[in-house]
Every structure is written in structure tokens, then in C-alpha cells.
C-alpha positions as CSV (number, residue, x, y, z in Angstrom):
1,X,-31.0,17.1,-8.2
2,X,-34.4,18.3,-6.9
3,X,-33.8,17.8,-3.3
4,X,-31.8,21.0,-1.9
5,X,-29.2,19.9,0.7
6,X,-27.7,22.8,2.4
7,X,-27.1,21.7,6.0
8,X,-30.0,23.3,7.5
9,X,-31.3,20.5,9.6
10,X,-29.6,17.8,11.4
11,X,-30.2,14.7,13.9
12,X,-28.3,12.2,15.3
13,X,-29.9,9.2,14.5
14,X,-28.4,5.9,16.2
15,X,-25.1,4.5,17.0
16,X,-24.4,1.0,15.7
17,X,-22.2,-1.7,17.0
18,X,-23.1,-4.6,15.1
19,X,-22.7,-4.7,11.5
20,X,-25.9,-6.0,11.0
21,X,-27.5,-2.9,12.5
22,X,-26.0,-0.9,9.6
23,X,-27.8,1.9,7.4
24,X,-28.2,1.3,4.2
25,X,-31.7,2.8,3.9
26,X,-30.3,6.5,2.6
27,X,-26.8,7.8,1.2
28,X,-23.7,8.3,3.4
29,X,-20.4,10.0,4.0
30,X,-18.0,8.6,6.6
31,X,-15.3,10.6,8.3
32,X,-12.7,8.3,9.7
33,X,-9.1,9.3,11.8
34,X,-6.9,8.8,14.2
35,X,-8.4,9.4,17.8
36,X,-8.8,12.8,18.4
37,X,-8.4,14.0,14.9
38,X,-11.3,15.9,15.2
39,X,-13.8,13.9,13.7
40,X,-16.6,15.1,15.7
41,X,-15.5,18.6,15.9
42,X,-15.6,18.5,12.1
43,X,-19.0,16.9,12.0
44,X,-20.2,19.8,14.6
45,X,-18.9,22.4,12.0
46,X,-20.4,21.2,8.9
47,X,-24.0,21.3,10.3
48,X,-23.1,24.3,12.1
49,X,-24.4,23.4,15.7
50,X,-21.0,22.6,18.8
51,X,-23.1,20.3,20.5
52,X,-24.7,17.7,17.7
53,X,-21.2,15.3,18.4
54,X,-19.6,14.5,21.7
55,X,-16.0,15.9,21.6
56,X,-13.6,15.4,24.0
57,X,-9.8,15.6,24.6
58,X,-9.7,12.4,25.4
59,X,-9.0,9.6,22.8
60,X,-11.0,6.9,21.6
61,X,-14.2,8.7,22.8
62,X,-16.2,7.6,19.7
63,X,-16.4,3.2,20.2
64,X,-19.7,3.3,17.9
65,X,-20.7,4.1,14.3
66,X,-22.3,6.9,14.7
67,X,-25.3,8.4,12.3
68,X,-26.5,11.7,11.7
69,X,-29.0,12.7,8.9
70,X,-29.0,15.3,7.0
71,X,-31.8,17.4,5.3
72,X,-33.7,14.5,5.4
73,X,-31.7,12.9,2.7
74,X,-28.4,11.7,3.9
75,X,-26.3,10.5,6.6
76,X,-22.9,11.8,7.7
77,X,-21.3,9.0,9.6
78,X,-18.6,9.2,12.2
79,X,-16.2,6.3,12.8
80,X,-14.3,5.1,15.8
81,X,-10.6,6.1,15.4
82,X,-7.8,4.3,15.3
83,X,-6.8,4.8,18.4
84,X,-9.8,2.6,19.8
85,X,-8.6,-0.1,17.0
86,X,-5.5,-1.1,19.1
87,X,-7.7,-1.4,22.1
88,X,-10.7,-3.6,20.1
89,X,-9.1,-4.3,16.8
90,X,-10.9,-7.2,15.8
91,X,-14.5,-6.1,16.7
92,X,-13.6,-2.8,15.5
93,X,-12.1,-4.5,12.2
94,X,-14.9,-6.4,11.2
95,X,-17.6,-3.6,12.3
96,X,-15.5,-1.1,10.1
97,X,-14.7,-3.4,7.4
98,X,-17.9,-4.3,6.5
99,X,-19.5,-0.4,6.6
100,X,-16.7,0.0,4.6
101,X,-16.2,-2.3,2.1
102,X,-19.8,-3.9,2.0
103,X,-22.1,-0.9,2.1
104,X,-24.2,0.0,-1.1
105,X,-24.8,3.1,0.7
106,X,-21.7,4.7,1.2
107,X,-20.7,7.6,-1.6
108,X,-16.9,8.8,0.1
109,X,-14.6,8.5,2.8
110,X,-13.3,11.6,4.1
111,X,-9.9,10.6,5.9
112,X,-8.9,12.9,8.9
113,X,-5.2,13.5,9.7
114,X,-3.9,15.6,12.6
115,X,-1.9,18.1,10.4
116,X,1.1,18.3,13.3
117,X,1.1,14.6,12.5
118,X,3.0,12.2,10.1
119,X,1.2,9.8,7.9
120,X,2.1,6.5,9.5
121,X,2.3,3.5,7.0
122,X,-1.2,2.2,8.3
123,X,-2.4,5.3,6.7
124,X,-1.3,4.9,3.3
125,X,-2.1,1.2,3.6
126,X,-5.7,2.2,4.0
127,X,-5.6,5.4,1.3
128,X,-4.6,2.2,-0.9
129,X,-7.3,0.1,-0.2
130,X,-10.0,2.2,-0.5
131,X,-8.3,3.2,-3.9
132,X,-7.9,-0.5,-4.8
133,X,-11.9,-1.5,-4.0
134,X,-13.0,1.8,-5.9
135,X,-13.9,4.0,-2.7
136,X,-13.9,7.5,-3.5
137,X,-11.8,9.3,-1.0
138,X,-10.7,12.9,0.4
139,X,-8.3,13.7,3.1
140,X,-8.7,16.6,5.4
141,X,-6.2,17.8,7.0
142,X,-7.5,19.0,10.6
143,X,-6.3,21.4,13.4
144,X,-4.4,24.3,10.4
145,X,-4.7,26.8,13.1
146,X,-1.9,24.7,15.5
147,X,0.9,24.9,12.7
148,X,4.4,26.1,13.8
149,X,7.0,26.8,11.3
150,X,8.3,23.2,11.1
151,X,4.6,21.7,11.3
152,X,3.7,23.6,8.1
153,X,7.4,21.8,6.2
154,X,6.4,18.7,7.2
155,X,2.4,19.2,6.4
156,X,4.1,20.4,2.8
157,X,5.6,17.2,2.6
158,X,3.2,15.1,3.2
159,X,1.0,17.1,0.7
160,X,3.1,16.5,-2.0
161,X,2.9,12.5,-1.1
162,X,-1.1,12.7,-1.7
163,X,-0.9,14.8,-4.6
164,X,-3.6,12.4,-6.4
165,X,-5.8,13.0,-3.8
166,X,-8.7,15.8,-2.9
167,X,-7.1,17.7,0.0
168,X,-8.6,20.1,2.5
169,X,-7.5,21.9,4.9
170,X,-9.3,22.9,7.9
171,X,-9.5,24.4,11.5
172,X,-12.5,26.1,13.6
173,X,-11.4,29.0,12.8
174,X,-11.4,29.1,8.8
175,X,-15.0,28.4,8.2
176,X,-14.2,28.6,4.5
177,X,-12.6,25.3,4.1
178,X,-16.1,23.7,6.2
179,X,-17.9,25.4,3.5
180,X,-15.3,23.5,0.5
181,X,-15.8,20.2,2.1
182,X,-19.8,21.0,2.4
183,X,-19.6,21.0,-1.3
184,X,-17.7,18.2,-1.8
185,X,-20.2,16.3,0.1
186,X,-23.1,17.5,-1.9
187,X,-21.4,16.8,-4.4
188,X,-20.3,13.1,-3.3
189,X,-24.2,12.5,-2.5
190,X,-25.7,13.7,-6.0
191,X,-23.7,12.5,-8.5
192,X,-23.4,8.9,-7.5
């Protein structure tokens, strides 16, 4: 490809609410979690600047589809969490459904789960579907650094449950893996 994408420059571009209002108009990547996964903290570390995404301790902060460009080339997307499902689930499940499932745009879905936390059947309902409509997918596996003993069995665990899958592993403080799933995304956005 002869556009270089290196993360060097990016803007927050809109938040949508309707699905009409979605991009199509330049590749994407979506991240997409539980509430207070870490979406936005992840976002924040792939383009290398803390205050590009609101984060908060609070769940359910992100109620939009929100878009941030990237190189001038493509977007990286953040999703509403699940946790904001339960409280809107059938605006939320149409809005999401269609960027999902309808969008000529969209290259992967990177799936965030709270490492301390068990995948709930919802989960691997969804890992399913994306699998079943041809959606390329990777899971990340957010907040490493938190781990006790009995976190990192049950992490192992579940692991070995997605073993067909692209898994990464990530907290702020191993800047490695941000680098790992900044090259997944390139390549995610060139190849397809």
C-alpha cells in the first residue's frame, strides 16, 4: 500500500446516533465491549494521545458511535457497550446491528473483554455471529496489569475456549501489545 499509516495523526470526527448517519466514506475498525472495558482507554493508546476519548469509571459513558480518523485514511470506531444495551436495547440493537452487519466499510471487530471477567453466553453468541456473517474478528483482552493469581487461571481458561481466535493482551502499562494490535489494524485496513 502506498499510503503509510502509522498513527501519527488523529481526530475525532462525529458521533452518530442514527444509522443513517453512518460512515461509509473511508475504511473502519470497531472496538466493541462490555461497559467500562476500556474501549476508549484503548482507543487513547493506539493513537498515543490520553485525552482523544472520554474515559470514565463510570459505565455506559459511550451512548453514540463514535469516529475517529486516522492518517487521513481510516476510521477507528468506538461502540456503546453493553452495559448501555440493557438500558436502550432496541435503539442500541438496531443502530449497532446495522454498522455491523450492513456496513461495506467495516474491515474487523476487535472484541474487548475485562480480563478479571468471564465470557458470558451473550459473548460467544456474538463471537458466533460475526463468524457466521464472515466478520473478521480479534479479541483483546483488557486491564492484564489487574490479574491476581486466580484471575490469570480463569483468563487461561477462557483462552483456551477462543483458541481459533486472534488474541491480545493488553494494559497501559505494556505498550507492546498497543503496538501488536496497531499492526493488526494496518493490517485489517490494507489487505481487504
Amino acid at each position: 500500500m502506498s499510503k503509510t499509516i502509522n498513527f501519527s495523526k488523529a481526530e475525532f470526527i462525529t458521533s452518530v446516533k442514527q444509522k443513517e448517519n453512518i460512515l461509509v466514506d473511508k475504511p473502519c475498525v470497531a472496538f466493541l465491549g462490555r461497559s467500562n472495558v476500556g474501549k476508549s482507554t484503548l482507543i487513547n493508546l493506539l493513537v498515543r494521545n490520553n485525552n482523544l476519548m472520554k474515559t470514565s469509571k463510570t459505565p455506559g459513558l459511550t451512548k453514540l458511535i463514535n469516529y475517529v480518523l486516522i492518517d487521513n485514511f481510516f476510521y477507528l470506531v468506538d461502540l456503546p457497550g453493553y452495559g448501555y444495551a440493557s438500558q436502550a436495547r432496541d435503539y442500541f440493537g438496531d443502530l449497532i446491528n446495522s454498522f455491523i452487519f450492513s456496513n461495506s466499510a467495516l474491515r474487523k471487530i476487535y472484541l474487548l473483554v475485562d480480563s478479571r471477567r468471564l465470557l458470558m453466553p451473550a459473548d460467544i453468541t456474538f463471537i458466533e455471529s460475526l463468524h457466521n456473517n464472515n466478520i473478521s474478528l480479534s479479541i483483546v483482552f483488557t486491564k492484564i496489569d489487574k490479574l491476581n493469581a486466580s484471575d490469570r487461571h480463569f483468563l487461561n481458561i477462557q483462552s483456551e475456549k477462543l483458541s481459533d481466535e486472534t488474541l491480545f493482551y493488553v494494559s497501559s502499562k505494556n505498550l507492546s501489545s498497543i503496538d501488536k494490535i496497531r499492526k493488526d489494524i494496518i493490517n485489517s485496513i490494507s489487505f481487504n
